[in-house]
DRENDO-1510 file (C-alpha; in Angstrom, 1 decimal, always signed):
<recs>
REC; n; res; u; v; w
REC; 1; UNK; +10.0; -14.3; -22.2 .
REC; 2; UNK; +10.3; -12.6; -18.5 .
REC; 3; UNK; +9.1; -9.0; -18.0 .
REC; 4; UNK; +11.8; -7.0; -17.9 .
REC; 5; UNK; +11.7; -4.3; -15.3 .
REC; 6; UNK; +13.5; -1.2; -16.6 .
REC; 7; UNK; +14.5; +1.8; -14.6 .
REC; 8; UNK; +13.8; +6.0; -15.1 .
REC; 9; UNK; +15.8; +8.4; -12.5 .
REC; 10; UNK; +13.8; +11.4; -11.1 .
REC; 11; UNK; +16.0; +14.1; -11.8 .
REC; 12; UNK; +15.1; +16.5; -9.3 .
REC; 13; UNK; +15.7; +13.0; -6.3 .
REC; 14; UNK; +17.0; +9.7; -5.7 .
REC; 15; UNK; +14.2; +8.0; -7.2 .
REC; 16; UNK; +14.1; +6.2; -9.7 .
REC; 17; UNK; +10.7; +4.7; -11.6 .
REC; 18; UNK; +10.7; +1.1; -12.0 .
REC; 19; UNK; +8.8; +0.5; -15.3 .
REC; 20; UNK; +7.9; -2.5; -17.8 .
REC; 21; UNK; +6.7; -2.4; -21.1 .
REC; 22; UNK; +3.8; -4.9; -22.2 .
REC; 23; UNK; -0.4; -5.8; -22.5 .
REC; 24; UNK; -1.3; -5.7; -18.9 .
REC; 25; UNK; -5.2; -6.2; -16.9 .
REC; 26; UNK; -6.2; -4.1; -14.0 .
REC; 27; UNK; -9.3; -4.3; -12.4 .
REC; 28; UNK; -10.4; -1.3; -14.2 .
REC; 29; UNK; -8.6; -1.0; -17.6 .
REC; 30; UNK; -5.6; -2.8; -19.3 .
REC; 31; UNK; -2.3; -0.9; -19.6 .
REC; 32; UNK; +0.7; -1.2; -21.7 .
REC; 33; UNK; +3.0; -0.2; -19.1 .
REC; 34; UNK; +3.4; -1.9; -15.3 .
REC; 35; UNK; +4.5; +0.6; -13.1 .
REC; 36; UNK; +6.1; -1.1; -10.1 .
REC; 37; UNK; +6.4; +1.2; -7.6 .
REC; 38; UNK; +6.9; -1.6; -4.4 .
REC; 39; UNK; +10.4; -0.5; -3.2 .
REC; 40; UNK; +9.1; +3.4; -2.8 .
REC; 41; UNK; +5.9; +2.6; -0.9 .
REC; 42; UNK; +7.9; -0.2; +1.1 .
REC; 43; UNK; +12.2; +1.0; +1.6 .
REC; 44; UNK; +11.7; +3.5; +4.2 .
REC; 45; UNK; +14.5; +5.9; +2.5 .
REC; 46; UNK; +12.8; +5.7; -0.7 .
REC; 47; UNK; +9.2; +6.5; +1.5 .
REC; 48; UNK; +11.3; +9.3; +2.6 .
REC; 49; UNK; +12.5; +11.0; -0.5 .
REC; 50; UNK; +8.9; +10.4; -2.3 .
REC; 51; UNK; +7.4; +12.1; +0.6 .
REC; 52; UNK; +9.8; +15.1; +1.2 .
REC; 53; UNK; +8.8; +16.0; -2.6 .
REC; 54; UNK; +5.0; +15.6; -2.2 .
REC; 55; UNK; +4.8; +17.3; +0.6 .
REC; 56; UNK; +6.5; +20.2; -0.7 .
REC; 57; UNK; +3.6; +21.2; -2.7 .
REC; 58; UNK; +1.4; +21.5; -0.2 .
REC; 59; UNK; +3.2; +22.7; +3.3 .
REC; 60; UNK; +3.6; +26.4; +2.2 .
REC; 61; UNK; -0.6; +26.7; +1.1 .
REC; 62; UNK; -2.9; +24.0; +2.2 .
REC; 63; UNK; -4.1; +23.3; +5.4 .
REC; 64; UNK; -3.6; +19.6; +5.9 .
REC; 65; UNK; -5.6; +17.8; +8.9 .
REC; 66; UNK; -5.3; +14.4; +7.8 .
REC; 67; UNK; -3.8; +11.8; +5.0 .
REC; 68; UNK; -5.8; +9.7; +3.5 .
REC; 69; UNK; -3.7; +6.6; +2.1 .
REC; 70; UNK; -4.8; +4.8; -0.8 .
REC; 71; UNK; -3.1; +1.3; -2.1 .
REC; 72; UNK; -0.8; +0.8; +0.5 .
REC; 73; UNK; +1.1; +4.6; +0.9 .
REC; 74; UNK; +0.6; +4.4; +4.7 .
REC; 75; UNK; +4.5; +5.1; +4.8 .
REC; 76; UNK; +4.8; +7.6; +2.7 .
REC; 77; UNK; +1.9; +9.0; +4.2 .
REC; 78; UNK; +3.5; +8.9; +7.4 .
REC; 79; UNK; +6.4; +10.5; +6.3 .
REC; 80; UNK; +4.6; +13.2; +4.6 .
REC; 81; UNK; +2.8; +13.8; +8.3 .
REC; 82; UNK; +6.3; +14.0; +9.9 .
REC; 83; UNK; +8.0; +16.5; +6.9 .
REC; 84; UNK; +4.7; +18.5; +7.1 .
REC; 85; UNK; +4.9; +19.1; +11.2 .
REC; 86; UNK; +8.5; +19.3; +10.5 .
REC; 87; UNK; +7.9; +22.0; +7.9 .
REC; 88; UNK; +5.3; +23.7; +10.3 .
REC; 89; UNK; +1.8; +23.3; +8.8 .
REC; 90; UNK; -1.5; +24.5; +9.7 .
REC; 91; UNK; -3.8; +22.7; +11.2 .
REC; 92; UNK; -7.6; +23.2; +12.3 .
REC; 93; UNK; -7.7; +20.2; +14.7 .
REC; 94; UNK; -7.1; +20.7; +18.5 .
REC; 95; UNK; -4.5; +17.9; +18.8 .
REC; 96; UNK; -2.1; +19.8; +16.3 .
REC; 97; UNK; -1.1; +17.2; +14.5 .
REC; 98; UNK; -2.0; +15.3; +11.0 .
REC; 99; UNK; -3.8; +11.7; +11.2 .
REC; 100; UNK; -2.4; +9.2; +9.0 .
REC; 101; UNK; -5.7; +6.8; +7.8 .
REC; 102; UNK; -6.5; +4.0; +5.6 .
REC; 103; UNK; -10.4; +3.4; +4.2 .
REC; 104; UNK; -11.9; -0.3; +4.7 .
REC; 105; UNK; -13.1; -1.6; +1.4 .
REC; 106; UNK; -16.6; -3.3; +0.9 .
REC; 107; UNK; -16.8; -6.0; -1.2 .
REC; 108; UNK; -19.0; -3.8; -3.1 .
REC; 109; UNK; -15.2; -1.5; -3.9 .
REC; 110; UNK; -16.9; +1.1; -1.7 .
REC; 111; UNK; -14.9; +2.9; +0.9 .
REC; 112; UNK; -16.0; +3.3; +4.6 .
REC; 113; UNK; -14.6; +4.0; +7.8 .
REC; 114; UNK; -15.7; +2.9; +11.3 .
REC; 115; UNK; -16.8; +5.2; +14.0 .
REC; 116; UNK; -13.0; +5.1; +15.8 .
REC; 117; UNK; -11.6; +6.4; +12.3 .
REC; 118; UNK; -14.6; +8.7; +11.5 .
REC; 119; UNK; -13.4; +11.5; +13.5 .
REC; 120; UNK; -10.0; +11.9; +11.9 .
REC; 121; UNK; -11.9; +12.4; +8.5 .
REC; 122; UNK; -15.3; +15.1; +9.8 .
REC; 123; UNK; -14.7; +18.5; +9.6 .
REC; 124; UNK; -11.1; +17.6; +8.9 .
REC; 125; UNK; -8.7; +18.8; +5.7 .
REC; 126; UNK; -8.1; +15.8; +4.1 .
REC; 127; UNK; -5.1; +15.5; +1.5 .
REC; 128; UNK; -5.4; +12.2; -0.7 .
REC; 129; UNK; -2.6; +10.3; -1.4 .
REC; 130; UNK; -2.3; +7.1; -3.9 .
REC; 131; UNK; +0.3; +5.4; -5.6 .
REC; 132; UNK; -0.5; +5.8; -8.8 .
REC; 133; UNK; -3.5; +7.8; -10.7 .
REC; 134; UNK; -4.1; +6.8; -14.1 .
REC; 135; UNK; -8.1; +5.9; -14.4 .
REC; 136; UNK; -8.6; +8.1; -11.7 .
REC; 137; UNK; -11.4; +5.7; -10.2 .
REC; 138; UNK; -9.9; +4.7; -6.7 .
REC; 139; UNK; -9.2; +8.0; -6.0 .
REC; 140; UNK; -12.2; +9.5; -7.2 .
REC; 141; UNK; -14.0; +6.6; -4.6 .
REC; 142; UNK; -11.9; +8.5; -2.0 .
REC; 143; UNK; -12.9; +12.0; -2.9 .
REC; 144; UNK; -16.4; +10.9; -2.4 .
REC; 145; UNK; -15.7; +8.5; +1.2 .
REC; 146; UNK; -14.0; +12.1; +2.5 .
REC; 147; UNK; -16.8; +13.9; +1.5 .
REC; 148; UNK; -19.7; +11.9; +2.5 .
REC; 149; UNK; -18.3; +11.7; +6.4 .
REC; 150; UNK; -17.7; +15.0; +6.3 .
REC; 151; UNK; -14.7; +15.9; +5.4 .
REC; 152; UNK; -13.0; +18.5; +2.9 .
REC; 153; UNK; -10.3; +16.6; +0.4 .
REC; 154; UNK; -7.8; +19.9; -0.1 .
REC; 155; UNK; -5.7; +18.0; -2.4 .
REC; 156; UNK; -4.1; +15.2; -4.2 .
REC; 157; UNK; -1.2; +13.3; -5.0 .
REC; 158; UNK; +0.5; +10.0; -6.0 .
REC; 159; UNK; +3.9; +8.8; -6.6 .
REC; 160; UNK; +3.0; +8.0; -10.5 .
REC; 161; UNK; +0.3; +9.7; -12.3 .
REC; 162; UNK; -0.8; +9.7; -16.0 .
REC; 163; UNK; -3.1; +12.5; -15.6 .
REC; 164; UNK; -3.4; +16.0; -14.2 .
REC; 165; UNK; -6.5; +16.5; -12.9 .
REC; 166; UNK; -9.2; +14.2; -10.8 .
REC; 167; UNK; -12.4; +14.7; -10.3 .
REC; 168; UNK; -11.6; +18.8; -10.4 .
REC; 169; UNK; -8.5; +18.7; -8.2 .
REC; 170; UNK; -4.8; +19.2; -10.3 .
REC; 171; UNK; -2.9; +16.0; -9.2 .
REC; 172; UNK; +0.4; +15.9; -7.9 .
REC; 173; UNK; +3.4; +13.3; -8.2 .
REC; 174; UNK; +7.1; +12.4; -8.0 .
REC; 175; UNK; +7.0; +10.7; -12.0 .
REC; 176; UNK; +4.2; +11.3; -14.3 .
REC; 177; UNK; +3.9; +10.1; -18.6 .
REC; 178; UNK; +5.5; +13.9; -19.4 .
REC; 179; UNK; +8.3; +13.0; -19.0 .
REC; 180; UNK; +8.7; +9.5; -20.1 .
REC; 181; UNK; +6.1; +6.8; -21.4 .
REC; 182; UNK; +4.9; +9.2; -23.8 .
REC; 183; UNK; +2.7; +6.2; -25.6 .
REC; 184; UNK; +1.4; +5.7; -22.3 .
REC; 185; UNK; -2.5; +4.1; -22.3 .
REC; 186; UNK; -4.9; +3.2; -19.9 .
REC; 187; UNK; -8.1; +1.7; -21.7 .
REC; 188; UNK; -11.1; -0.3; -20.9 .
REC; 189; UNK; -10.7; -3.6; -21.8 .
REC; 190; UNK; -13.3; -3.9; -24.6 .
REC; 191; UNK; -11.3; -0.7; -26.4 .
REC; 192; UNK; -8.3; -2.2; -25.6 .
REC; 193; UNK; -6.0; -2.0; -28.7 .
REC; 194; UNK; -3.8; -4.6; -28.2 .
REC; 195; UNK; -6.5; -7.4; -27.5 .
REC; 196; UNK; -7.7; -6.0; -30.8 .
REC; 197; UNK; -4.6; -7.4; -32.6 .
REC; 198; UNK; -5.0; -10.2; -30.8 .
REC; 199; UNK; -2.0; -9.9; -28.1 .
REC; 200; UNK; -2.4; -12.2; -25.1 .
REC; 201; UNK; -2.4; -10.1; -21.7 .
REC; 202; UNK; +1.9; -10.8; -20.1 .
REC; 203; UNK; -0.1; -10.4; -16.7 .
REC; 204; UNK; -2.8; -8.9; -13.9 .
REC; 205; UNK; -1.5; -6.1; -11.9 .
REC; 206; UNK; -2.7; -4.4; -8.8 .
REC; 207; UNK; -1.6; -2.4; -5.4 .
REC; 208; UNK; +0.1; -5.4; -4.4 .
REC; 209; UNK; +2.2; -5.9; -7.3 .
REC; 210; UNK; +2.0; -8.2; -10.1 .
REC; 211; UNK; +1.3; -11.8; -11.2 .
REC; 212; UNK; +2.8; -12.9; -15.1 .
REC; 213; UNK; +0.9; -15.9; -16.7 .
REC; 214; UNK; +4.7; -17.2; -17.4 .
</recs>
């Protein structure tokens, strides 16, 4: 049987959350949703509209020096950059502007940056942005990469998130579980309920999208 990808409007945008219902693996947890959110990160209109409504909560009270981009938002975070100048933000740096900056991974999962990108994250304001936040765990490894080179995370945000909070800081997103998905669950794979009953995983998904065993 195929996944089926369903579809959930936004009501307050365009957007609409692409969604399927099932046993799936992460790297850190299984899931019994898939959230496919490829066309927002990747359609620049979609990009857009997902970063007009981010950056909304955050032009009006947060100084914003740079965007950190987690699992491939480096649209939407450039976006956000060009609705937050738009909007006229505040900004410590000299350049008056807002840096737009992706972490290198380890193959330890750690983040880093190299000493060309280290600048655009000391002494800066950095706002995190991912695509989705459920575990919190990548973002939480980006809290701690902004604050070990120096820099001050001021706020965070995601186009899907089944949680409010992350590591202290209220999270902000387009969709969240409140208003759909209410059995929503992100476990760790030796809790996981579903294995329990002894239902075979439909497929791994990650940043990059998904891969069914069909």
């Amino acid at each position: 049987m195929a996944i089926e990808i369903k579809e959930y409007p936004n009501p307050n945008s365009s957007l609409k959350l692409r969604f399927a219902k099932g046993h799936f693996a992460t790297s850190h947890s299984h899931i019994n949703y898939y959230v496919d959110l490829t066309m927002t990160k990747h359609r620049l209109s979609e990009a857009k509209e997902a970063a007009r409504l981010l950056a909304a909560k955050f032009k009006n009270n947060t100084i914003i020096d740079t965007i950190l981009c987690l699992d491939g938002t480096e649209v939407i975070g450039a976006c956000m950059a060009s609705e937050l100048t738009k909007s006229g933000f505040r900004s410590i740096n000299v350049h008056n502007t807002i840096y737009v900056v992706t972490p290198e991974h380890t193959t330890g999962s750690q983040l880093i940056f190299r000493d060309n990108t280290k600048p655009m994250i000391f002494e800066k304001h950095v706002l995190i942005l991912a695509a989705s936040i459920t575990t919190g765990y990548t973002v939480q490894g980006g809290i701690e990469a902004v604050n070990y080179y120096g820099g001050t995370p001021v706020g965070v945000c995601s186009i899907f998130a089944s949680v409010d909070e992350c590591a202290g800081y209220p999270v902000h997103s387009v969709f969240s579980t409140k208003y759909m998905m209410s059995d929503y669950q992100s476990m760790p794979y030796h809790e996981c309920p579903l294995c329990k009953k002894g239902i075979k995983v439909d497929a791994i998904v990650n940043t990059f999208g998904i891969s069914s065993f069909e």
